[in-house]
DOTORKOL-971699 format. One record per residue (C-alpha): residue in three letters; x, y, z. Coordinates in steps of 0.05 Angstrom, whole numbers, padded with zeros to 5 digits, always signed. Example, Ala and Ser with C-alpha at 12.3 -4.5 7.8 and 13.67 -1.06 7.14 Angstrom:
<rs>
ALA+00246-00090+00156/SER+00273-00021+00143/
</rs>
This chain:
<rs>
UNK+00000+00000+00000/UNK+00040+00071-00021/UNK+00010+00147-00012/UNK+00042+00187-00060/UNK+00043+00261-00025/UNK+00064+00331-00078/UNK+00102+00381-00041/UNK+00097+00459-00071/UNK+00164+00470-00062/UNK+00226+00448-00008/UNK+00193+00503+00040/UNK+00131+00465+00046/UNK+00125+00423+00096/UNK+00064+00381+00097/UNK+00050+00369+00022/UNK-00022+00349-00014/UNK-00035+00273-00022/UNK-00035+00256-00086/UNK-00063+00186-00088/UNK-00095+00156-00017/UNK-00088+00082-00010/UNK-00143+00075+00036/UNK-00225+00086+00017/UNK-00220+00157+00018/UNK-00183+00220-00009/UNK-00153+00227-00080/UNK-00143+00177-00123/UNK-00084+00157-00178/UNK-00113+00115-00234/UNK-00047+00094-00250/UNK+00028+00095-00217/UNK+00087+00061-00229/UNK+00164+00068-00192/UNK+00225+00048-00228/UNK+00275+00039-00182/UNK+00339+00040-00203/UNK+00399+00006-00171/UNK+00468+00054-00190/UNK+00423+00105-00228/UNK+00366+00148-00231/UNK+00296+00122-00205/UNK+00240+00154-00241/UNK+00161+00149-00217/UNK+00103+00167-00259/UNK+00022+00177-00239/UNK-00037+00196-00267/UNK-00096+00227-00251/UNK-00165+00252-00276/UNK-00205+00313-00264/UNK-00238+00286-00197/UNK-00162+00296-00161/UNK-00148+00356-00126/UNK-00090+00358-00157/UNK-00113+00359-00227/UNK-00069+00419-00269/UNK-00044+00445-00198/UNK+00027+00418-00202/UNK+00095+00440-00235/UNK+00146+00413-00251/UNK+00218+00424-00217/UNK+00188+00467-00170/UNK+00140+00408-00134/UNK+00175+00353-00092/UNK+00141+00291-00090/UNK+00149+00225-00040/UNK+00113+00155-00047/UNK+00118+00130+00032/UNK+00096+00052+00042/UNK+00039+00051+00091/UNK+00058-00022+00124/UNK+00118-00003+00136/UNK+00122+00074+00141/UNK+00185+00079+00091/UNK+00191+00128+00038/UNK+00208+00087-00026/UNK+00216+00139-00071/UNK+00242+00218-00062/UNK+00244+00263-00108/UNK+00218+00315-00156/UNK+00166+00326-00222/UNK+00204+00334-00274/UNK+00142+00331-00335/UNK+00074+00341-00338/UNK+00034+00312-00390/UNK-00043+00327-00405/UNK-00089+00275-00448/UNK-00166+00270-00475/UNK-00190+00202-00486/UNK-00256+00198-00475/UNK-00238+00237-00411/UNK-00186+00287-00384/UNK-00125+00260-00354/UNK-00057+00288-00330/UNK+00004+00253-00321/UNK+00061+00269-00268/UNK+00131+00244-00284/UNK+00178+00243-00231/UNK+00259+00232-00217/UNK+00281+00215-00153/UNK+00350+00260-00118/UNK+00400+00229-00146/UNK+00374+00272-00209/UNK+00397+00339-00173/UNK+00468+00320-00189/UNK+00450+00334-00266/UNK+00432+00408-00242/UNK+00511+00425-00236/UNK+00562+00429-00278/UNK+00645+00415-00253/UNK+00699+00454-00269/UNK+00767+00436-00309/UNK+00813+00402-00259/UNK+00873+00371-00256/UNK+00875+00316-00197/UNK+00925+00271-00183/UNK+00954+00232-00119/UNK+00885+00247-00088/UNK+00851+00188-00048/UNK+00781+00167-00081/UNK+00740+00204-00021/UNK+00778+00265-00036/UNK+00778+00262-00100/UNK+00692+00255-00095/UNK+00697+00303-00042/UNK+00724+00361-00093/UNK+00663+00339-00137/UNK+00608+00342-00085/UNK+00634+00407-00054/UNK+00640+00438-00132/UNK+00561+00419-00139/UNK+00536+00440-00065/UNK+00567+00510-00088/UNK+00526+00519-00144/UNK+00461+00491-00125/UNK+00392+00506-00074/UNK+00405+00485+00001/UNK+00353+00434-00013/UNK+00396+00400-00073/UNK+00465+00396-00031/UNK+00494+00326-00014/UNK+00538+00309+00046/UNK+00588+00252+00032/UNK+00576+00195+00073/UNK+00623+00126+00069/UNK+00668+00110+00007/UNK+00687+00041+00015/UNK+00718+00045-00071/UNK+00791+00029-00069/UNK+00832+00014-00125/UNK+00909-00014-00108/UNK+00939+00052-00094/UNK+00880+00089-00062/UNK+00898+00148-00104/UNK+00863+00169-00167/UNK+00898+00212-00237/UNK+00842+00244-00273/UNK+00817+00302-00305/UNK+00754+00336-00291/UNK+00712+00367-00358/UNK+00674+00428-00351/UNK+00627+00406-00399/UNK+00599+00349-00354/UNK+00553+00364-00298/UNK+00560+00326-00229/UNK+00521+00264-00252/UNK+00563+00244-00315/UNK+00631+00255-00278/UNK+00616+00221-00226/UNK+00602+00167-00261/UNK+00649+00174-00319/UNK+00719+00184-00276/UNK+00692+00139-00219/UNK+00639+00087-00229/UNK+00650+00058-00303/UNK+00730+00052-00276/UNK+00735+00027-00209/UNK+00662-00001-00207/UNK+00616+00008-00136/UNK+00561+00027-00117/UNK+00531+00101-00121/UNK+00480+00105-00072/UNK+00440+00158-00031/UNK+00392+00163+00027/UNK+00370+00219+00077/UNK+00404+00221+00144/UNK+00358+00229+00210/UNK+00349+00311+00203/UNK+00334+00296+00125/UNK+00399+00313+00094/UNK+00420+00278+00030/UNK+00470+00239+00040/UNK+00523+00207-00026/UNK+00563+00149-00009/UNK+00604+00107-00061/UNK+00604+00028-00041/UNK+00652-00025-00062/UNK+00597-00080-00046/UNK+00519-00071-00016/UNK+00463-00116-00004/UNK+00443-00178+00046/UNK+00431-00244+00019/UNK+00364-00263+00039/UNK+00337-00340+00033/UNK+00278-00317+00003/UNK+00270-00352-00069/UNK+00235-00339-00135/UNK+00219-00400-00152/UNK+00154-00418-00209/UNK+00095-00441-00170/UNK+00109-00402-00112/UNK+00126-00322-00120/UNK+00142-00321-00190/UNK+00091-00305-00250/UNK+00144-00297-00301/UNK+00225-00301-00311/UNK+00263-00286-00375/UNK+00344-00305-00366/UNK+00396-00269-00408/UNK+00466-00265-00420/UNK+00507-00202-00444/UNK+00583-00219-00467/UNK+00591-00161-00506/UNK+00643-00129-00466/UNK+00689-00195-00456/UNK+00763-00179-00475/UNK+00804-00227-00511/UNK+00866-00185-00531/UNK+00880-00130-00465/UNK+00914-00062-00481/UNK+00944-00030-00420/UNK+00946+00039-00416/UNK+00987+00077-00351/UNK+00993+00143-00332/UNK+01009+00201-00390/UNK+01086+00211-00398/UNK+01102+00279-00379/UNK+01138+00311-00437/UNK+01176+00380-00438/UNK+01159+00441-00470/UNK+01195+00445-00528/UNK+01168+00381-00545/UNK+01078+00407-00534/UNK+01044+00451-00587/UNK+01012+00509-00549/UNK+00936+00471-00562/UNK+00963+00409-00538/UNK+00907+00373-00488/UNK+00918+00318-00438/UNK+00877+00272-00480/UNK+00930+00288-00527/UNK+00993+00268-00485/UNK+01023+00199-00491/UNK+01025+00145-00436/UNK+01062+00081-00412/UNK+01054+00022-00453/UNK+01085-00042-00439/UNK+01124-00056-00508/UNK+01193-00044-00468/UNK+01169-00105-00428/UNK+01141-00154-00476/UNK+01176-00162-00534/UNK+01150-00094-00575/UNK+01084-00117-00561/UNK+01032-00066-00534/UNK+00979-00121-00513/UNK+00967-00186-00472/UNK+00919-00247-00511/UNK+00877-00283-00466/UNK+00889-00353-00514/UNK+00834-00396-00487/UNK+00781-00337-00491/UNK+00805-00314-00565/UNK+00799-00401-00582/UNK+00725-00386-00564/UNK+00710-00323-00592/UNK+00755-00294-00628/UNK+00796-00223-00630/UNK+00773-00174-00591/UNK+00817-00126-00569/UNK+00799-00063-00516/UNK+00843-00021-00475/UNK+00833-00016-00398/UNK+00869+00041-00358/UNK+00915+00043-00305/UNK+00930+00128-00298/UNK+00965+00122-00236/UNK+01021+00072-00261/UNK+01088+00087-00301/UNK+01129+00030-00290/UNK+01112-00013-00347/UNK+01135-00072-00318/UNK+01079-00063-00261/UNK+01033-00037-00312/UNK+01047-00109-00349/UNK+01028-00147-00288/UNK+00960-00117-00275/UNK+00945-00128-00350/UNK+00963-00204-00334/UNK+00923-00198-00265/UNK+00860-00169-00303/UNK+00853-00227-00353/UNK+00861-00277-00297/UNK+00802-00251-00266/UNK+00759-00225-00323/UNK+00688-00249-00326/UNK+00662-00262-00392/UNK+00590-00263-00390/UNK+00541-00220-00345/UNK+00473-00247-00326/UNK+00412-00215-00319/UNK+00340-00248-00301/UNK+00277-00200-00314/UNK+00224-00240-00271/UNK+00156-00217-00249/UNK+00133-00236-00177/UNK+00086-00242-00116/UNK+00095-00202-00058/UNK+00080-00262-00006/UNK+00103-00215+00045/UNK+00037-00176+00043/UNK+00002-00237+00067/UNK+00053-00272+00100/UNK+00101-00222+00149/UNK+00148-00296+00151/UNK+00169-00277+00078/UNK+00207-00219+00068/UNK+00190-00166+00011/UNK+00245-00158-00048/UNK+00289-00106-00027/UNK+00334-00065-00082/UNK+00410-00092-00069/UNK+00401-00148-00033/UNK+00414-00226-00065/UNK+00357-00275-00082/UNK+00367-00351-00100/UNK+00332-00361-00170/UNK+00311-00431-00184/UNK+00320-00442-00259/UNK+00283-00512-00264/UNK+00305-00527-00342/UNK+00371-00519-00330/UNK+00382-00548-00256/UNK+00410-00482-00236/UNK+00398-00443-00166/UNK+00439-00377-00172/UNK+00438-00314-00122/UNK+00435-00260-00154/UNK+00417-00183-00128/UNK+00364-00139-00150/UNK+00388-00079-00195/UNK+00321-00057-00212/UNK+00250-00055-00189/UNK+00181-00034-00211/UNK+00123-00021-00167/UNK+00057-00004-00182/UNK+00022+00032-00128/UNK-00048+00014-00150/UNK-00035-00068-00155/UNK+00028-00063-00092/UNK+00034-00142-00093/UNK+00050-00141-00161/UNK+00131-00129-00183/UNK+00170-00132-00234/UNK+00250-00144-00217/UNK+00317-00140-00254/UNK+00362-00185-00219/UNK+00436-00203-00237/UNK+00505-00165-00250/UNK+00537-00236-00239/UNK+00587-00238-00287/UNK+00607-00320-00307/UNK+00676-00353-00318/UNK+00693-00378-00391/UNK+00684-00446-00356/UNK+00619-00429-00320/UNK+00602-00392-00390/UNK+00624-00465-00431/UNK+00578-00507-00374/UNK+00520-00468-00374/UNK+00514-00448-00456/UNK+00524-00526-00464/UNK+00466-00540-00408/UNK+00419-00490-00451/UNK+00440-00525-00523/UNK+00426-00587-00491/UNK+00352-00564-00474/UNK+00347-00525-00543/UNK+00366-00594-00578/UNK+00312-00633-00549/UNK+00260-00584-00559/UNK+00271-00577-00621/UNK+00279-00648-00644/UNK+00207-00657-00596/UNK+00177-00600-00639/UNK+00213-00637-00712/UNK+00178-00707-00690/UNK+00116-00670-00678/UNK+00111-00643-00736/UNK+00137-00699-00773/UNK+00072-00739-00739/UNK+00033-00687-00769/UNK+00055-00692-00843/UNK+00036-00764-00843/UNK-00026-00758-00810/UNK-00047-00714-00860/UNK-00021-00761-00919/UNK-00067-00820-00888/UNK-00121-00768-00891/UNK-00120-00745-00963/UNK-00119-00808-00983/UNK-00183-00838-00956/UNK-00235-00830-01019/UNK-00294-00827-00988/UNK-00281-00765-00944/UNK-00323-00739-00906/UNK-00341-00664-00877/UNK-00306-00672-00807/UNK-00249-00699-00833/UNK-00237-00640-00885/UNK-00233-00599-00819/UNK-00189-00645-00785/UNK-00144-00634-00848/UNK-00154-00567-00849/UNK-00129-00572-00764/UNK-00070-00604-00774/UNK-00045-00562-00843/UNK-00054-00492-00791/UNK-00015-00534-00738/UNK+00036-00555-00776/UNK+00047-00491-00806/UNK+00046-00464-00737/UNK+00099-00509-00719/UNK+00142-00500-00782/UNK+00133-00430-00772/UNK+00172-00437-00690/UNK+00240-00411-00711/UNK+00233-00326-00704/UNK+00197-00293-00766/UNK+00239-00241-00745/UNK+00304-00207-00744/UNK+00327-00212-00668/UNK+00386-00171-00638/UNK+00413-00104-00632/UNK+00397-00038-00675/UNK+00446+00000-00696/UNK+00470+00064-00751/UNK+00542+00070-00765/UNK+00577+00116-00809/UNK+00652+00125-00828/UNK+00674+00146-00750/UNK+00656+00068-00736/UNK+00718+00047-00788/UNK+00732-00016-00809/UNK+00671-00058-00793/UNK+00670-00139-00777/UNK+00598-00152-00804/UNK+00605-00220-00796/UNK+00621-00210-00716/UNK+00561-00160-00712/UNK+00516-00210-00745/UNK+00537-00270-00706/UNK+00528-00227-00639/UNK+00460-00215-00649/UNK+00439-00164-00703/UNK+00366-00142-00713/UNK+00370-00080-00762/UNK+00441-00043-00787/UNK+00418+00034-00822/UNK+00480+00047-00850/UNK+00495+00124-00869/UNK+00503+00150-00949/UNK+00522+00209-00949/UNK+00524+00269-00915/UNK+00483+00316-00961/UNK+00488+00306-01043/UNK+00560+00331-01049/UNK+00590+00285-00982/UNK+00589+00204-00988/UNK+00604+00176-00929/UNK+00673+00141-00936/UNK+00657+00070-00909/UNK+00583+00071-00945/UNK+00600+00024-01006/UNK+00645-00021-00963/UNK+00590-00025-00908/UNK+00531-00042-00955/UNK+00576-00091-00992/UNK+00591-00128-00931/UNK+00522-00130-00909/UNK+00495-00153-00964/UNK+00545-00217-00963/UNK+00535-00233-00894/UNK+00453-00230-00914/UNK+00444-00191-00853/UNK+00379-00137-00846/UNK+00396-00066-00867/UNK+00379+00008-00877/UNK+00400+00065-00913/UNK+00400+00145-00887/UNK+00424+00215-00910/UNK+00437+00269-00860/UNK+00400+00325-00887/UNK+00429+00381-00910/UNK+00386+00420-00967/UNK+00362+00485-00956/UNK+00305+00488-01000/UNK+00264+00438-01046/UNK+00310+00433-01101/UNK+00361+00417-01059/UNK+00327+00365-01025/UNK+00308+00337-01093/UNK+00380+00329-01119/UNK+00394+00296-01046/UNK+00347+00247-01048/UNK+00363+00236-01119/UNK+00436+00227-01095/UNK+00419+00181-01038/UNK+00383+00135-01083/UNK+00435+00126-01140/UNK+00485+00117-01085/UNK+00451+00055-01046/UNK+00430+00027-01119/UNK+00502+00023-01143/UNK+00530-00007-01063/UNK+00466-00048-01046/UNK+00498-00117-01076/UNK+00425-00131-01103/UNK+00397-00129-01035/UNK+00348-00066-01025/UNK+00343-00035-00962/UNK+00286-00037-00915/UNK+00272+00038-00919/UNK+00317+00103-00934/UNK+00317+00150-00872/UNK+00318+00222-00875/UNK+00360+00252-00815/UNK+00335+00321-00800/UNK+00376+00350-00739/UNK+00383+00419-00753/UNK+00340+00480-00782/UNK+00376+00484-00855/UNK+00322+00528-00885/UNK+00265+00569-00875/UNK+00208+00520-00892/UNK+00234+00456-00856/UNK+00166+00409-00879/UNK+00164+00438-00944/UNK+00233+00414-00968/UNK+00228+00352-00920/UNK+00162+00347-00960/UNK+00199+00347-01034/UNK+00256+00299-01006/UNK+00200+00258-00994/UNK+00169+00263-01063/UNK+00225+00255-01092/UNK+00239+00189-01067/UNK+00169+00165-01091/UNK+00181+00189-01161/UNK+00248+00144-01152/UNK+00197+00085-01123/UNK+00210+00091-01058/UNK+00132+00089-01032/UNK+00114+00131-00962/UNK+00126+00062-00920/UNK+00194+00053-00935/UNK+00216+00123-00917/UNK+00235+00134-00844/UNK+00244+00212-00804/UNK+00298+00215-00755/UNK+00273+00282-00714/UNK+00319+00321-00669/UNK+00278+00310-00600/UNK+00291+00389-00586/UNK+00278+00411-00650/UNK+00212+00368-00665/UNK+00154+00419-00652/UNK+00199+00476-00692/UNK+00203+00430-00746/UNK+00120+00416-00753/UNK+00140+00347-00808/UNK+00092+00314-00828/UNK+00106+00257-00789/UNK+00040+00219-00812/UNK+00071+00214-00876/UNK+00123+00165-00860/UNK+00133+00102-00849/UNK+00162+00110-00780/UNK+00188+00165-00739/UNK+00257+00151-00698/UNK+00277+00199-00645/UNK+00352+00203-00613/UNK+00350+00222-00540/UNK+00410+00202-00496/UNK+00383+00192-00431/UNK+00344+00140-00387/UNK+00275+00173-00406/UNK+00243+00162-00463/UNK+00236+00217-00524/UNK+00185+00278-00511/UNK+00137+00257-00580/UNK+00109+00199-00608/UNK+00161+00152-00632/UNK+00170+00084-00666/UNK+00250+00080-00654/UNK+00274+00113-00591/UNK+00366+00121-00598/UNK+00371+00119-00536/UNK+00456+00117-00528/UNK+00513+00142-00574/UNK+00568+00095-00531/UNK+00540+00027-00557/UNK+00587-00037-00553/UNK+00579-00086-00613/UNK+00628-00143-00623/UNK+00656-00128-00693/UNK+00655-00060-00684/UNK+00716-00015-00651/UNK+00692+00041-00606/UNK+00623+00076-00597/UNK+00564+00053-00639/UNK+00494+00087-00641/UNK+00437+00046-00613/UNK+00363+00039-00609/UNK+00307+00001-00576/UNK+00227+00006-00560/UNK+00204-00003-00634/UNK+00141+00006-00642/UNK+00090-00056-00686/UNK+00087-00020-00738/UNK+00166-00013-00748/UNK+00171-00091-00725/UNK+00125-00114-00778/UNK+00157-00063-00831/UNK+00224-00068-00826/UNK+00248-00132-00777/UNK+00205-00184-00807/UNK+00250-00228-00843/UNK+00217-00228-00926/
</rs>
């Protein structure tokens, strides 16, 4: 049972209720929390014209806290960031919420350069730069860093171009690991702390039959290292030998060629007999002596996990009707009963969802357990096993079918019932023949020139649903790595797209573009068309931004390109400037680089420009929440 209480501002005190649990006061039709472990939990609710609240809130400004009524703990902290207002039918408003960890995104930091500074210090420096900048009511005091790394010093460089959030997690978290975490202390002041470890392990299990409703098991390898580049501290160089715009990013550092025979990286054999080349640097800034920097390289790849497992499971709350059971607790460990593969594995929650109308109903992300390449070899062989035998059950199945339906057709005098037993079997059968995925499954991805040399035949093997390669960059720029890109695609059969970032100023300029992107993917498509030709539109290039979106468009169908296979990629600030007409096409894909979703109506969200794809070196664009209509259009295999 949750209340959900909207506070004006940080002066107010007391608050409104927003949604009542009990049989009286306002009402939320709808609320969900998304608790995030190491991130930013977000909460949304929404409301009709019978709440008090209805088109009195605003965002920023109001506060807003979702307190459990069994146990008097508030769950959720934090602040409305978006209001959204809807008719269907009737009038309804929803609130969408961030919790406090949000407030470090309201600072920026300021160029610094640290080094022999111990991790708390060096987080410390950050926390005091934001508290400086920001509303009494935003201000963190730094609680326990447990983070070490082997020196307990730190070398980095702070950008003044990140706010608090990203640096934080940028010259801390994605390098040493931990925990970012938060909570209020007894007089209500935030409190950060940075945690090597966190979380009880409870005896509690998900098991089917008992708490859980659903489980889906997956395994991530994408960031396994087979070939290990270390990288120490820069080498400090004199004057005469910097330009005056030299940058730090710029300087050289210790390598370990002096140390291993000219060679600048360490191969993990066993994992590169398994999958292959793939080489990444890891860095080390505090360390100069290549000899030592050699030795962590070797220590890293003795220790490396290769795959990282994640569970999405729906459950029960038992512990609403049974206080013996405890309730699923962010950062603690669960034992998951996997009953295919004979597996019980304790694993800790990284992510929850709540929803404050239905509160014994949750959804859970549990996992971060990365696996040995032996546990890896045991368990993929355990799941091969399974896939084997249901396959060869479904094969015999179907292979029972096929003669079924011969003894049928042949009986002459047939007879009405069994025409529809005929008819029974030919839908089952094709309902079995049809098992394997009528769809492209995997990743979706748009790379251009800055991705290089591309592997296709990695990227397709790791899971590839939809690869929109970029042509050109207006009519007069071809991208460099276009023709080898759609080449290779085309050989390794995988599922691809085509887009032009959009430079024309008026309608005959967009004419001769699209005119230009076409001829270009004709003579590079290997005789395998794309699934649509995107239009990228990120900047205002003229004054009548539909009208020559609108000829680029028309132009294309002159060329037979039809409405359906021509996708708009829309600048998420620049959307409502632009007025498209976004009914037009075939699908509308919107970038926006952060963990909520896109401001319009979407059927691609690009969610992240720091993508990992095996095959691919560096950065790589990706997307997710497609929409039917783009499943149906542009993943179903033809």
């Amino acid at each position: 049972m949750y209340r959900v209480i909207v506070y004006k501002n940080a002066g107010d005190p007391v608050g409104d209720v927003l949604h009542e649990p009990r049989n009286y006061g306002n009402k939320a039709i709808s609320g969900e929390l998304d608790m995030q472990f190491n991130g930013v939990s977000t909460a949304s609710f929404t409301i009709t014209m019978q709440n008090s609240l209805y088109r009195q809130s605003e965002a920023i400004a109001n506060l807003v806290r979702v307190i459990d009524t069994n146990t008097g703990k508030v769950v959720f902290d934090g602040r409305v960031v978006k209001i959204d207002g809807a008719f269907s039918g009737s009038h309804t408003q929803m609130l969408q919420c961030e919790d406090c960890l949000a407030y470090l995104h309201d600072s920026t930091q300021v160029y610094r350069k640290v080094q022999n500074t111990s991790i708390r210090d060096f987080l410390q420096m950050i926390v005091d730069e934001h508290n400086r900048q920001v509303e009494p009511h935003k201000r963190f005091q730094l609680g326990r860093v447990t983070v070490v790394n082997s020196t307990d010093n730190v070398y980095r460089y702070t950008d003044d171009a990140q706010d608090t959030f990203d640096t934080i997690k940028d010259k801390l978290v994605s390098r040493l690991g931990g925990f970012l975490i938060w909570h209020r202390d007894g007089n209500g002041q935030l409190v950060l702390e940075y945690l090597a470890s966190v979380g009880e392990h409870i005896d509690t299990p998900i098991k089917l039959g008992k708490n859980l409703k659903s489980a889906k098991r997956e395994y991530d390898v994408r960031d396994i290292i087979t070939r290990l580049v270390p990288i120490g501290s820069p080498i400090e160089q004199g004057q005469t030998e910097q330009s005056s715009d030299d940058t730090a990013a710029a300087q050289p550092k210790t390598t370990i060629e002096t140390v291993n025979n000219g060679v600048r990286y360490l191969d993990d054999t066993a994992l590169i007999s398994r999958f292959g080349i793939i080489q990444k640097a890891v860095e080390w800034n505090n360390v100069k002596v290549p000899s030592i920097l050699m030795s962590k390289g070797q220590e890293y790849l003795q220790k490396q996990r290769v795959g990282l497992l994640t569970w999405s499971v729906e459950v029960v709350d038992i512990s609403l009707l049974d206080p013996t059971y405890k309730s699923f607790e962010m950062g603690n460990f669960y034992p998951i009963h996997d009953q295919f593969l004979g597996l019980v594995e304790d694993l800790q929650v990284v992510a929850k969802k709540l929803d404050i109308t239905q509160p014994h109903k949750m959804s859970l992300t549990i996992g971060t357990k990365n696996r040995t390449l032996s546990q890896y070899q045991l368990d993929y062989q355990a799941a091969m096993q399974y896939a084997e035998q249901q396959r060869q059950n479904a094969q015999q199945t179907a292979n029972d079918l096929k003669n079924r339906i011969k003894e049928l057709l042949t009986v002459t005098n047939r007879i009405p019932e069994q025409d529809k037993e005929i008819a029974d079997l030919q839908n089952r059968l094709k309902e079995l023949e049809a098992q394997q995925t009528q769809y492209f499954d995997g990743v979706i991805i748009d790379v251009s020139e800055f991705q290089g040399d591309i592997d296709w035949s990695r990227v397709k093997a790791s899971g590839l649903a939809l690869a929109i390669v970029r042509v050109q960059y207006g009519a007069n720029r071809a991208d460099l790595k276009y023709q080898q890109n759609l080449s290779a695609l085309g050989n390794v059969g995988a599922n691809y797209a085509v887009y032009s970032y959009m430079t024309a100023s008026d309608t005959a300029s967009a004419e001769r573009e699209a005119e230009a992107l076409y001829t270009r993917t004709q003579q590079a498509s290997n005789g395998k068309q794309p699934r649509f030709y995107m239009i990228d539109v990120e900047e205002t290039t003229g004054n009548d931004m539909r009208g020559i979106v609108e000829a680029y468009m028309n132009k294309l169908n002159s060329l037979g390109v039809p409405d359906n296979k021509i996708v708009l990629y829309i600048a998420n600030h620049l959307y409502s400037s632009f007025n498209l007409n976004v009914g037009r096409a075939g699908s509308i894909m919107i970038p926006a680089y952060r963990s909520t979703p896109p401001d319009h109506g979407y059927d691609l969200w690009q969610y992240t420009s720091s993508g990992s794809v095996s095959g691919i070196n560096g950065n790589v664009d990706m997307s997710k929440n497609y929409s039917d209509r783009f499943k149906n259009q542009y993943l179903r295999k033809e």
